[in-house]
KOLMIZA-538894 format. One record per residue (C-alpha): residue in one letter; x, y, z negated. Coordinates in steps of 0.001 Angstrom, whole numbers, padded with zeros to 6 digits, always signed. Example, Ala and Ser with C-alpha at 12.3 -4.5 7.8 and 13.67 -1.06 7.14 Angstrom:
BEGIN
A+012300-004500-007800 S+013670-001060-007140 
END
This chain:
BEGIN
X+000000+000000+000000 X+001175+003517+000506 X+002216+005952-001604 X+000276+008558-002042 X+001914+011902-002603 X+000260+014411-004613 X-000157+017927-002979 X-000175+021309-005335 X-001593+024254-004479 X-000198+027202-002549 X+001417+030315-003455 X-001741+032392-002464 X-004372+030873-004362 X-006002+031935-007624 X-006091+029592-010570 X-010035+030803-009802 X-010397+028939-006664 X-010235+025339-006891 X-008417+023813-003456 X-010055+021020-002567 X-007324+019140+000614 X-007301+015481+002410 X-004333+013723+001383 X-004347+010312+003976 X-007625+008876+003347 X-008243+010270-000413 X-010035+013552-001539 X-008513+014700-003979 X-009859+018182-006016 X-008208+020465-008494 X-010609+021612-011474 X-009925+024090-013765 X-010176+022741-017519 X-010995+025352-020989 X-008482+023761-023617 X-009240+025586-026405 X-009396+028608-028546 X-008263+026571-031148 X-008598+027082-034960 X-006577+029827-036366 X-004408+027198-037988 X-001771+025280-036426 X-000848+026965-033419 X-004258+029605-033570 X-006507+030761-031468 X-004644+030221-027828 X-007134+029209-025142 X-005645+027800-021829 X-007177+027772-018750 X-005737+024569-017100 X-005845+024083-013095 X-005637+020380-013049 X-005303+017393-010366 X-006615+014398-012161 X-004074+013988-014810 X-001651+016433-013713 X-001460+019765-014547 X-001026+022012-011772 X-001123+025269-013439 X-001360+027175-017158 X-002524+029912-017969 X-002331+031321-021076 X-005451+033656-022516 X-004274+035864-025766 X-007094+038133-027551 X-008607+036205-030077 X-006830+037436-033305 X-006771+041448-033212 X-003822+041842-035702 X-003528+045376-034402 X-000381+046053-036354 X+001198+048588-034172 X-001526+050872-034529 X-002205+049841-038340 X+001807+050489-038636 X+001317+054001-036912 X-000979+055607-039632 X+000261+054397-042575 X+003694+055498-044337 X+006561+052723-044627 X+006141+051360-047043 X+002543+050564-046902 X+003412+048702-043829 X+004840+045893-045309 X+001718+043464-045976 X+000502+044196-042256 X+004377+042890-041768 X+003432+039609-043879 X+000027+038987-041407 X+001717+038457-038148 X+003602+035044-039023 X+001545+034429-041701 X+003775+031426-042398 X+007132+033050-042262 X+006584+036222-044663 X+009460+036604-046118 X+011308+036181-042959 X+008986+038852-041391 X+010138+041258-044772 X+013299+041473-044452 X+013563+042336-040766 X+010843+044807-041190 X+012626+046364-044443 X+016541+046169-043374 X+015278+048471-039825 X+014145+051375-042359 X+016985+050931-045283 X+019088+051379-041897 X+017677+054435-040830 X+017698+055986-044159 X+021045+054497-044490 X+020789+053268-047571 X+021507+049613-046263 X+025355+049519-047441 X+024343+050645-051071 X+021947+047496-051640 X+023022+045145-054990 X+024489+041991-053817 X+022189+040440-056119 X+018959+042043-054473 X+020863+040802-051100 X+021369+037035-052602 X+017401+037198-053810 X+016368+037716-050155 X+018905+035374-048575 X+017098+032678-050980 X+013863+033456-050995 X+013719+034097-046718 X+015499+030403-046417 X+013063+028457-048625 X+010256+030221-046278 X+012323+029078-043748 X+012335+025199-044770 X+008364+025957-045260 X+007882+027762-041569 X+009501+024539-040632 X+007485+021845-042332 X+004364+023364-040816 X+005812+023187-036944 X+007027+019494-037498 X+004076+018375-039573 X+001197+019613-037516 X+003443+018329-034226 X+003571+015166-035697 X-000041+015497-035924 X-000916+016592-032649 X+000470+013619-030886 X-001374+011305-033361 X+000964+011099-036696 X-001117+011675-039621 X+001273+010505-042167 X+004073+013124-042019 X+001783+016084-041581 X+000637+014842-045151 X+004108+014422-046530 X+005342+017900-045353 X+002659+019699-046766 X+003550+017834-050116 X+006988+019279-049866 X+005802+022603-048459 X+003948+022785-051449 X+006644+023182-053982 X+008133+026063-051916 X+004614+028118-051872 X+004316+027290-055792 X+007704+028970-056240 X+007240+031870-054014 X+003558+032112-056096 X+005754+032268-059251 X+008000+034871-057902 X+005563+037739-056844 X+001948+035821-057000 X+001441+035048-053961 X+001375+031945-052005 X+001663+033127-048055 X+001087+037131-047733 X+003696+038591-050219 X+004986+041979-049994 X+008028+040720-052483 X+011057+042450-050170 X+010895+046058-050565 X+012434+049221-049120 X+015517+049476-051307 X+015496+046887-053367 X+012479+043899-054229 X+009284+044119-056223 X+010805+042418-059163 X+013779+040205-060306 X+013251+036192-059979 X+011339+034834-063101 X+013867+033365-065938 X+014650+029410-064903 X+014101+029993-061218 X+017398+029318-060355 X+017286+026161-062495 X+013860+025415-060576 X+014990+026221-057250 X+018264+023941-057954 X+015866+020988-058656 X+013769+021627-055532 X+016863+021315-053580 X+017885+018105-054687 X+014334+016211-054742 X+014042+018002-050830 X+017505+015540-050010 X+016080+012455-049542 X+012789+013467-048436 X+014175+015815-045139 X+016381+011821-044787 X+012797+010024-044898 X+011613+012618-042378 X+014223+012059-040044 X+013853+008373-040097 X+009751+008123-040394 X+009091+010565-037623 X+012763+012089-035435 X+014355+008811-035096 X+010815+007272-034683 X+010808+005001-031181 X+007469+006086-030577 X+007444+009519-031310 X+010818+009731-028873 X+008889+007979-026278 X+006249+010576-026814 X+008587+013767-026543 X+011933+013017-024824 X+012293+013994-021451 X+009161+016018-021604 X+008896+019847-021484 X+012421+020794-020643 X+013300+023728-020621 X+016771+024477-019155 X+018886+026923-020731 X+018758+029835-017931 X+015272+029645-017806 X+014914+029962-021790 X+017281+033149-021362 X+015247+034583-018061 X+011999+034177-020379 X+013563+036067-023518 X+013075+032690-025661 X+014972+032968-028967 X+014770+030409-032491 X+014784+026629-031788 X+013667+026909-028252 X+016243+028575-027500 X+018706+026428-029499 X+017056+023620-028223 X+018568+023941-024722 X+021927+024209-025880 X+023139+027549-027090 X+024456+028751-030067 X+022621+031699-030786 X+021400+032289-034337 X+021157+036050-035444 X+022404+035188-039011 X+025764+034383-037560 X+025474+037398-034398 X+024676+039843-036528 X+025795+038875-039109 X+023364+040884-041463 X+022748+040864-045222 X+025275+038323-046873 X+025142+036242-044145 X+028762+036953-043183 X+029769+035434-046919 X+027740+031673-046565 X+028767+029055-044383 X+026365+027171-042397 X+026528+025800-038766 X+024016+026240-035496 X+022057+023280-034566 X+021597+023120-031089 X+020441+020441-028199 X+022236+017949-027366 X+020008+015509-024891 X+020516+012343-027803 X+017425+010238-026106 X+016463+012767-023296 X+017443+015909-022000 X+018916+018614-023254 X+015942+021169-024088 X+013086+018865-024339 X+010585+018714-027061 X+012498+016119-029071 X+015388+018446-029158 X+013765+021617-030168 X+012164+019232-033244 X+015285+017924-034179 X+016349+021095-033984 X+014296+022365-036402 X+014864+019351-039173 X+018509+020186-038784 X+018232+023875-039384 X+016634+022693-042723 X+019610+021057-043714 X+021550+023746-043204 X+018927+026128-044984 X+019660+023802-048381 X+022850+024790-047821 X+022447+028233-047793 X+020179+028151-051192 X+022883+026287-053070 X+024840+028993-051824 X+022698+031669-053094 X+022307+029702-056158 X+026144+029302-056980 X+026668+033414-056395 X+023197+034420-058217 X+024229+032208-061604 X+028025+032869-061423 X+029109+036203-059786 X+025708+038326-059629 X+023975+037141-062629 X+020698+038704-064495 X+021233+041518-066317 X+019470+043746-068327 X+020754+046668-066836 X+019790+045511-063165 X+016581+047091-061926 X+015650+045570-058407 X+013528+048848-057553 X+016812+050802-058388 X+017342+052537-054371 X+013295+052360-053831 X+012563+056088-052723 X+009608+057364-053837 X+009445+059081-050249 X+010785+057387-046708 X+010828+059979-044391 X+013692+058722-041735 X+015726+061747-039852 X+014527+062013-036224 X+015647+058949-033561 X+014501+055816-031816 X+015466+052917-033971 X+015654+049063-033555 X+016456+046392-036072 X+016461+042587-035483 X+016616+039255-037699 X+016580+035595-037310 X+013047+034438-038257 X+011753+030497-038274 X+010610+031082-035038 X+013275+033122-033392 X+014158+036703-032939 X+011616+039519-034498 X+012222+042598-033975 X+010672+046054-034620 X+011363+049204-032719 X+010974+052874-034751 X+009996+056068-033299 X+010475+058904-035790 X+010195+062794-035472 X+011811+063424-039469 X+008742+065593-040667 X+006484+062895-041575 X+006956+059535-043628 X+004253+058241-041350 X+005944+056396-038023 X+005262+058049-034546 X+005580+054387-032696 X+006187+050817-034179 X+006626+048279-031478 X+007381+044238-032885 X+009169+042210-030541 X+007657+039131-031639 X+009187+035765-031366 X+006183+033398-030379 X+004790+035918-027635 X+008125+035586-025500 X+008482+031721-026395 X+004672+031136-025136 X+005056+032585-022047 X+007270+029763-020712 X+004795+027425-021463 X+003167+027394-017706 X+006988+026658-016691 X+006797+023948-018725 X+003583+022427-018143 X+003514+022471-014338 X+003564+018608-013122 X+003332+017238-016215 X+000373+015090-017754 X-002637+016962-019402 X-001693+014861-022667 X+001977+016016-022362 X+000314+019721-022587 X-000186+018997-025846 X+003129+018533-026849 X+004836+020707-025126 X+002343+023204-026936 X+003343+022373-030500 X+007118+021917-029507 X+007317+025853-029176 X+005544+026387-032562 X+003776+029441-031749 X+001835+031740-034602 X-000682+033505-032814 X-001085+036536-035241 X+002749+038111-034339 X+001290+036691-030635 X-002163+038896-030495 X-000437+041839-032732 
END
């Protein structure tokens, strides 16, 4: 029998008009297909409008809209430091993260940045890293789940649980926490959270070993996610993509070791990056693996932490953490733009002052998950309808720093 060889559509045609074409003796039809908006969970409320051939995806298109964060124009009548909980609502998972880049762009334009505690520093090194492990546990758990693995989604939540009661303990809050402030933090860590967080660390060990053996080294999950959804590395740099996707396909590009900012400079840690183990380099095993690697090496920054905040920068009763908080931000005139390393990649947030008002003239966020989504159609485009799926939760997208 003879092959039959599967024809996409043309250049010229809209995802809007379905080409129906003879193909030897076989009809064959392209449909478009709604997949979603999903719950505001998990990856949020993304709706793609699929142009499929049977099975095969022909084209993606991505719909955004569904969230209305609004935080640029919520940033732009506010002053700065009221800004910071609309900061903590676009990656509602990643907070902390989201803090400190947001904070460290104005302490740099009132240059205050160089006259920060190293103990304050230390505080936000820890406390953005166990959000980090968190951020993480969410993208591998509800992956795991997505392509039909119950169990670990329950076990990571476990563990993720024991980083949110911490954080809760710190500032009251489990997600949303306005802890980092301009200048300095809302208050000092609680007496015996080092000893806590030291305890965490070691019980986290075995269980990030169980997690690479119950679901990265898994033969069916690699069946299920090598090989599909690569991305090669000049594509992931055409598209902007940053974090583990980026990392995924190879480079060594981490913003805690370019930049270099807070104490980053003084921990060691290494770059996980793709290495094509079971597939290719840049496929959706590799960003996961990825991502269970840069957990490792988040431990090691918190021991880190841990060593310099009990030995070298201990509590004090003379150390006030709201020390360098001005009572009034108003930045000289200029165009600013500050970057960090969040779970998900680079975030970013561009200033626009005029040095009259402590209210912003323009806040623009150069959000992480909006560049990493787009390559999604790039991804998708001859691949199976269920391999959508995973390629989907592979890029762990948030959709509130998405629809901002």
């Amino acid at each position: 029998m003879k092959q039959i060889q599967y024809k996409y559509r043309p250049d010229n045609l809209t995802i809007s008009e379905p080409n129906k074409y003879k193909t030897e003796d076989l009809y064959s039809e392209e449909m478009v297909l709604n997949l979603g908006p999903q719950h505001p969970s998990t990856h949020g409320v993304l709706r793609l409008e699929v142009l499929t051939d049977g099975e095969i995806v022909a084209d993606v298109v991505s719909h955004l809209g569904y969230l209305h964060r609004c935080f640029e124009k919520h940033a732009e009548s506010l002053p700065f430091n009221q800004i910071i909980p609309y900061v903590d609502r676009m990656d509602y998972v990643a907070s902390m993260n989201s803090e400190l880049a947001y904070v460290m762009g104005v302490e740099k334009m009132l240059g205050i940045d160089k006259d920060l505690p190293k103990r304050v520093e230390y505080i936000r090194v820890l406390v953005a890293e166990l959000n980090r492990i968190a951020s993480h546990f969410i993208a591998i758990g509800t992956y795991a789940l997505d392509i039909g693995a119950a169990t670990p989604f329950l076990w990571l939540l476990r563990d993720r649980e024991h980083i949110l009661r911490m954080l809760e303990w710190l500032c009251g809050a489990r997600l949303l926490y306005n802890y980092i402030w301009v200048g300095g933090l809302f208050y000092d860590l609680p007496v015996g959270f080092e000893e806590r967080c030291l305890e965490f660390v070691n019980y986290l060990k075995p269980k990030l070993i169980e997690l690479q053996q119950l679901v990265i080294e898994n033969h069916i999950f690699i069946n299920r996610t090598a090989n599909i959804g690569v991305l090669p590395l000049p594509m992931a740099i055409n598209f902007g993509c940053t974090g583990p996707v980026l990392r995924g396909s190879g480079l060594k590009w981490d913003l805690r070791k370019v930049d270099a900012y807070s104490v980053y400079s003084e921990i060691e840690f290494d770059i996980p990056v793709g290495k094509g183990e079971v597939g290719k380099v840049g496929d959706c095993w590799d960003r996961n693996n990825v991502r269970v690697k840069e957990c490792w090496e988040s431990l090691r920054i918190i021991e880190q932490c841990l060593e310099k905040l009990t030995k070298e920068h201990k509590r004090t009763k003379e150390f006030d953490p709201q020390a360098l908080v001005p009572k009034k931000i108003r930045p000289p005139k200029m165009d600013f733009y500050c970057r960090a390393e969040n779970p998900k990649g680079e975030l970013g947030f561009f200033f626009r002052t005029d040095g009259r008002s402590d209210v912003p003239t323009r806040v623009k966020a150069r959000a992480c998950s909006f560049n990493n989504l787009s390559v999604l159609p790039e991804l998708s485009r001859g691949g199976m309808i269920a391999d959508l799926v995973a390629v989907i939760g592979s890029l762990d997208v948030v959709m509130g720093e998405v629809d901002r």
